[in-house]
C-alpha positions, -999 to 999 in steps of 0.1 A, spaced: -187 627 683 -207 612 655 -238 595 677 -251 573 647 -222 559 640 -234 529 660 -257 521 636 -251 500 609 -251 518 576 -285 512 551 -276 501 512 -296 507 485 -282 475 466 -306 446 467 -301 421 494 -290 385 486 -311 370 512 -321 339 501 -354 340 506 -361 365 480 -342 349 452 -361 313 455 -374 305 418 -409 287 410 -412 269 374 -447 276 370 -474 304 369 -494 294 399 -477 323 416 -507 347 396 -531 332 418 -523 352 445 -534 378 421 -572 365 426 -574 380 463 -570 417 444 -593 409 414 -625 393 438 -638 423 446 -639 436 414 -655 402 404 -688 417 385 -665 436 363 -645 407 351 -674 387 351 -693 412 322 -658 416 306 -658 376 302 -694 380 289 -682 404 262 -654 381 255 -675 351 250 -698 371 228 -671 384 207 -652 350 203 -687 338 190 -690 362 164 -659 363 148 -660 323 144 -694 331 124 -674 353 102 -662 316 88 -698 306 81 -698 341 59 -668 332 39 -685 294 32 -714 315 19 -694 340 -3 -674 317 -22 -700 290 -25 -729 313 -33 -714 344 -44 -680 336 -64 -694 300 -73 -727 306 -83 -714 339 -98 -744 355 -77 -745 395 -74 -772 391 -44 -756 361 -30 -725 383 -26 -744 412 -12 -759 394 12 -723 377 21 -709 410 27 -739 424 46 -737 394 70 -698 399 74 -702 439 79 -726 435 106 -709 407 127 -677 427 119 -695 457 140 -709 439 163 -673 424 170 -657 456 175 -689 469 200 -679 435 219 -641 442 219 -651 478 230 -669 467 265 -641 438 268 -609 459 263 -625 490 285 -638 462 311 -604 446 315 -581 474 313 -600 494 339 -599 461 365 -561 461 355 -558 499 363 -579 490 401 -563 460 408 -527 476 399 -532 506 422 -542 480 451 -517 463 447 -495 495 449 -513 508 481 -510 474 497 -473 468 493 -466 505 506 -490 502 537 -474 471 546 -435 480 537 -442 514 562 -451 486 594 -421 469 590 -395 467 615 -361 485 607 -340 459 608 -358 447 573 -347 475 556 -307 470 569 -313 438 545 -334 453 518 -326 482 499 -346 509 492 -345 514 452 -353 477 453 -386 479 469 -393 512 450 -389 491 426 -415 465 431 -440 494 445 -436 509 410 -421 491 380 -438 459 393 -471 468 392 -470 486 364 -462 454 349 -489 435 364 -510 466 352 -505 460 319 -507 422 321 -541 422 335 -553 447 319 -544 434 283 -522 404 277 -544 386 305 -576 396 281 -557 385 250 -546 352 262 -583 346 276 -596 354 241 -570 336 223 -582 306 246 -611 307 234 -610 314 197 -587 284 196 -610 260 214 -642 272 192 -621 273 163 -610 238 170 -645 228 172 -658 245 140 -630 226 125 -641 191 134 -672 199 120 -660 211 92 -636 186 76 -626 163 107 -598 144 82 -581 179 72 -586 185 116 -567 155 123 -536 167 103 -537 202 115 -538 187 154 -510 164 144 -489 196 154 -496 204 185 -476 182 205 -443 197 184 -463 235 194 -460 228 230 -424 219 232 -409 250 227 -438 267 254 -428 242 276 -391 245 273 -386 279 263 -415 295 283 -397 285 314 -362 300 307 -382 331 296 -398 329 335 -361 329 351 -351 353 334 -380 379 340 -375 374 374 -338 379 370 -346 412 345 -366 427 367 -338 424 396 -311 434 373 -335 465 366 -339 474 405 -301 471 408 -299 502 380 -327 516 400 -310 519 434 -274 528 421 -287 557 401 -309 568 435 -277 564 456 -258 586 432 -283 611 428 -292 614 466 -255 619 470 -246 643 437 -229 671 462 -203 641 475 -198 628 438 -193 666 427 -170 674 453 -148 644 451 -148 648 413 -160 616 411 -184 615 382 -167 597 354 -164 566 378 -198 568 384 -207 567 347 -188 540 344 -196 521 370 -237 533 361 -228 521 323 -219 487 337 -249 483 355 -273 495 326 -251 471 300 -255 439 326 -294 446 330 -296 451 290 -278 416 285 -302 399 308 -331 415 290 -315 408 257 -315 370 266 -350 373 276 -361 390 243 -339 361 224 -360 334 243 -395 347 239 -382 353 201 -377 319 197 -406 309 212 -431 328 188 -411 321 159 -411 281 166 -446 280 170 -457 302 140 -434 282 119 -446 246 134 -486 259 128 -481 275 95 -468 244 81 -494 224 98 -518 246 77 -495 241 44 -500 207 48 -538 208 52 -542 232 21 -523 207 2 -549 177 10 -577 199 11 -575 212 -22 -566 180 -40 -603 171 -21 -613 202 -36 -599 195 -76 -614 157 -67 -645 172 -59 -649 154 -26 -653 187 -8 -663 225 -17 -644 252 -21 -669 274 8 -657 244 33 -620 247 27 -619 287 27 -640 285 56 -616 260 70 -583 282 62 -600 308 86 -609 285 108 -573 268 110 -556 307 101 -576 316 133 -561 287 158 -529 295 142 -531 330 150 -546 321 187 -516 296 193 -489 324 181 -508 350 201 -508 322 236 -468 315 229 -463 354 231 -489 362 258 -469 334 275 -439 355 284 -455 382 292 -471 360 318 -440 346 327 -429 384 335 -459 390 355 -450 357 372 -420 373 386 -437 407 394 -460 390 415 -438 370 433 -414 401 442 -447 413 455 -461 390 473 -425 384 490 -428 418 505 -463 412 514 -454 383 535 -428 394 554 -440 398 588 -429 432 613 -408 415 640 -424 449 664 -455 437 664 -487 445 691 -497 423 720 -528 409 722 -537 425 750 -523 461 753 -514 486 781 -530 522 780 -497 547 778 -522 572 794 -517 582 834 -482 569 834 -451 586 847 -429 597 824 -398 579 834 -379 557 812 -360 522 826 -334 503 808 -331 467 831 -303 444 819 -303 450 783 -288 430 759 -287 440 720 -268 440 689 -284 445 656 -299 420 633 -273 429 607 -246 422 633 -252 397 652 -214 390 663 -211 425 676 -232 440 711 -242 470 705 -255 473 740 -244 450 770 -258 442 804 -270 480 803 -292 497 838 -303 535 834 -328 554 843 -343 586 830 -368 603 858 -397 617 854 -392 658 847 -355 654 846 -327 661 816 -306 630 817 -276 633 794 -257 605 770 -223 609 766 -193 590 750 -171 580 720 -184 573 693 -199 535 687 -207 539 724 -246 528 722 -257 565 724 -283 566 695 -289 526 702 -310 532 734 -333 561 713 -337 535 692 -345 511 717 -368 532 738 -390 538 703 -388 501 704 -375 502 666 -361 470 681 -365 447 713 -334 440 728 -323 402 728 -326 404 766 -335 425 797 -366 453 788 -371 489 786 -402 504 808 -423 537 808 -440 544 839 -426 509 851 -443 490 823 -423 471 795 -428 490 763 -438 455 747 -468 459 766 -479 489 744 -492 493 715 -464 509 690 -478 540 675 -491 550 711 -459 547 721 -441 567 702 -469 591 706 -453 598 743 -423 607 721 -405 633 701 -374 632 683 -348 657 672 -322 637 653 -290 652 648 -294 652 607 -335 658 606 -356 643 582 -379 667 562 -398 658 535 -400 666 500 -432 691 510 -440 724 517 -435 739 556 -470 736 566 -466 701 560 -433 688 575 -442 712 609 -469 695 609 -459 662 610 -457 666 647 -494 666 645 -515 661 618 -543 679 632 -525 714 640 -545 743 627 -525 764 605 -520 791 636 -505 762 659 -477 756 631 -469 791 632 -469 794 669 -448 760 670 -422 778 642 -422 808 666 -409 786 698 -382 774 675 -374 807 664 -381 792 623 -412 818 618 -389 851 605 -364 826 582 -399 810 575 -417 839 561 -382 852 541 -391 822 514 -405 828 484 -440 812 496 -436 819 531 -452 781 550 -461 772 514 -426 772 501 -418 738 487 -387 724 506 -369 699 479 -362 667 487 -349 658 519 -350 697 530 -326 705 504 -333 741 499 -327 750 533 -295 754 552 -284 726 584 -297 750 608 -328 761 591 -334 719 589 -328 717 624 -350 747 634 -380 729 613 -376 698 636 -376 717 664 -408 732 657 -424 699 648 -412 684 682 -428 717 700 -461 705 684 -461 673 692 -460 687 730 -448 651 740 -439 640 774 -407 626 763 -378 648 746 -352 628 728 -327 652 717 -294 639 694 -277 675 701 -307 695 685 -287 725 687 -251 710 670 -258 728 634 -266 761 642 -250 794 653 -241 807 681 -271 833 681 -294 804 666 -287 785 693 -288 806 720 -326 814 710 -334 779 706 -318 768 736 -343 791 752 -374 775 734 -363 741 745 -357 750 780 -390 764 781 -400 735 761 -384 707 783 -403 722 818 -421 692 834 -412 667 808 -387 642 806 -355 647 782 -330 627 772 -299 643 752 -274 626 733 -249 654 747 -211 667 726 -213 701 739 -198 710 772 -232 734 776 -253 710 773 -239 687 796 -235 713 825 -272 718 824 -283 682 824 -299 669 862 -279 634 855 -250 626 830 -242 589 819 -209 578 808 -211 555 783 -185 530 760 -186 502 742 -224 498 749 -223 502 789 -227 527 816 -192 534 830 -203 558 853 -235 581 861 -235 613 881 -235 652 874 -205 675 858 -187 682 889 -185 645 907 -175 627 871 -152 655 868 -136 635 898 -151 599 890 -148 591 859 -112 593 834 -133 587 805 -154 623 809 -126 641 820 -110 633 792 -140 636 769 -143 675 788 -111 682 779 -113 678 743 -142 696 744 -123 729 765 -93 723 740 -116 728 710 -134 758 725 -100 773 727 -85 764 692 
């Protein structure tokens, strides 16, 4: 009997929820970005300081080219020229001391902020209620926790800085220009309402599709996870040339999107170089006939090529800093989605100490069917009760609600009506964590993590002194397999236990449910995947184990359910029927017959 098979099954493929594919036209969205930059605030604010000062300097280097060609090259002056070149060589190391402070400065608050940012999303996506991630796959917010910020890294901690300087060196650039030649000004200006069309128009189709890109990208993301967490099924079923192909179709429909965005942004920069360099075409051609008229010198207008050659430059930089925005415009906003998302199991204001309560578990009138499923009860108009020091035992067909009410009682999810109560106190009333503290688990397929043994032990608690893991790995009768490893309790496991067998996995949660020493076992048949010998020893640990505490099994073998103090019979999400062995041997048609499958596969 497959106990999980009530609940609904995760995908890694992102969810089309609407909420997360609403699209803004602008870049406001990077303002939620300040709440991550304040407290870095003095940092940005000396990085703006170096900015300033090295925007200044470089516009000086124009005064130094007026001076070269109007006292050096005109006045054919050897120590004009010298001192030309000495002024330009000193503001030009100056410069790069300024862009030194600036670039280290920025990047660094770019590095910090990015690794917030990263720490945030992942302590708030770990509070989040299950039924969230039944809606949102996995690859996709791995993909936000790591290819999104490492975007926004790199856009705060450069493009950010280059579109601030460019900013800058445009506006003083603009103004060294007016004072300059304001007549040659006027026609280079005379562009700039044909510059901002293409920002305008093509900067936002560049925005959609970033946001689309980096969707498309998480799509690749999550299929290539799925297939990798699964390679023994894909092996065994032959099936890897259909998962190339349908991989290469992914990776071909991300690369068009991203093609599309490349093609925008292209035409973007190339528009706006083209409009600005023939802007400045235009001004040399009236500045030097003012020059062969003699109505201006020929310092002003090579100091008013740089000048223009520098808003140019700023403009072109802007239009291609622009995308990159527009990409960090959709980074954030995947970001900030998951940020907002409120847990649906949250804790009350005021809550109950779990401390001094008996150790009996109450379902009263429960309603509940999954967020994912909302046409289909998963449990209906449930009553049981689990006393305090006694093994109450689940049993039924699959999809009978088995593995529901553990996830229940962890309030994972609040039923839809009726409560569940420890001690006589609705679990609402408790603060979460403490909850589950009561609490251990030993899922059918156990969850270790991609760690050594020390650590997945002692993930029953995190304070355990090395000798305490051992002890625990003794109980569960893991300690000889245990020390057979290449590193003994330091042996890495691989990822999700990989490098063990199913019994050795099972043995491992075992032991971390013995450390937990909770008052509450939930067992999901902790004894199914091993052998007979295996389990025979275990058994013993977890009948010592399960003295004065309160179990509850999820129960497929006949053993188990002999042992058990109260069985009930469940299907379809209700209690049929509750007793021991021998009076639902005579009460119930449903375990009879459930028995008898389990005597006619004992004697195949």
């Amino acid at each position: 009997m497959q106990s999980a098979e009530q609940h609904p099954s995760h995908s890694s493929s992102i969810s089309s929820n609407p909420d997360t594919n609403k699209k803004s036209n602008n870049l406001s969205i990077l303002l939620e970005l300040l709440q991550f930059i304040k407290p870095y605030k003095a940092k940005v604010i000396a990085a703006l300081v170096a900015l300033i000062f090295t925007a200044s300097l470089t516009l000086t280097v124009g005064h130094g080219v007026r001076i070269l060609i109007d006292q050096g090259f005109a006045q054919a002056s050897l120590q004009q020229l010298g001192e030309a070149i000495r002024f330009i060589v000193l503001i030009t190391i100056l410069i790069s001391i300024g862009t030194f402070f600036r670039f280290y400065l920025v990047s660094s608050v770019g590095e910090r902020v990015s690794a917030d940012i990263r720490l945030s999303v992942f302590n708030h996506v770990i509070t989040l209620h299950p039924s969230y991630f039944e809606t949102n796959g996995s690859g996709d917010i791995m993909s936000r926790i790591t290819t999104d910020t490492t975007l926004l890294q790199s856009i705060i901690g450069s493009s950010f800085s280059m579109a601030m300087r460019s900013a800058l060196m445009c506006i003083g650039a603009i103004i060294m220009l007016f004072a300059t030649n304001i007549k040659l000004t006027l026609i280079v200006l005379a562009s700039v309402p044909f510059i901002l069309v293409p920002i305008l128009v093509y900067g936002r189709r560049v925005r959609a599709l970033s946001r689309k890109s980096q969707d498309s990208m998480s799509d690749v993301g999550s299929y290539a996870g799925e297939a990798i967490e699964h390679i023994k099924t894909v092996q065994s079923y032959s099936y890897e040339h259909q998962e190339r192909v349908s991989f290469s179709e992914e990776v071909e429909k991300a690369y068009e999107i991203g093609r599309q965005r490349v093609k925008q942004r292209a035409i973007l920069i190339a528009g706006v170089i083209a409009i600005v360099f023939c802007a400045i075409s235009g001004m040399l051609w009236v500045g030097g006939s003012d020059v062969i008229n003699g109505n201006m010198s020929a310092g002003d207008l090579g100091a008013f090529v740089f000048y223009a050659i520098m808003v140019a430059s700023s403009l072109a930089t802007i239009s291609e800093v622009l995308g990159e925005l527009q990409r960090a415009a959709g980074a954030t906003e995947r970001l900030i989605e998951i940020l907002q998302v409120e847990s649906e199991i949250t804790s009350p204001l005021q809550t109950t100490s779990t401390s001094n309560l008996a150790a009996e578990v109450s379902f009263h009138d429960v309603d509940f069917h999954y967020p994912s499923r909302p046409g289909q009860s998963a449990i209906s108009q449930l009553n049981l009760t689990a006393h305090e020091g006694k093994v109450l035992a689940l049993v039924g067909p699959s999809g009978a609600g088995k593995t529901t009410l553990f996830e229940l009682l962890q309030r994972f999810y609040d039923p839809q009506s009726g409560s569940v109560t420890l001690g006589g106190v609705d679990i609402r009333e408790f603060e979460p964590q403490h909850l589950r503290q009561q609490m251990a688990l030993v899922p059918q397929q156990p969850a270790l993590f991609s760690h050594d043994v020390f650590h997945n032990i002692r993930y029953g608690n995190p304070d355990a002194t090395d000798e305490q893991v051992i002890e625990a790995a003794k109980k569960a009768h893991a300690h000889e397999f245990i020390t057979q490893l290449p590193e003994g309790y330091q042996s890495f496991l691989g990822e999700r236990g990989v490098r063990l067998s199913g019994g050795q996995r099972q043995r491992i949660a075992i032991a971390r449910a013995i450390l937990k020493d909770p008052q509450i076992l939930l067992l999901d048949e902790a004894t199914s995947a091993l052998d007979s010998e295996s389990e025979h020893h275990v058994q013993q640990a977890l009948d010592e184990l399960m003295q004065g505490r309160t179990t509850i099994i999820i129960a497929h073998r006949l053993s188990t359910i002999q042992h058990a103090d109260q069985i009930a019979v469940l299907e379809n999400g209700r209690v049929v029927d509750v007793g021991n062995h021998t009076s639902l041997l005579l009460s119930s048609k449903l375990y009879k017959r459930l028995v008898d499958l389990q005597f006619k596969h004992l004697e195949s």
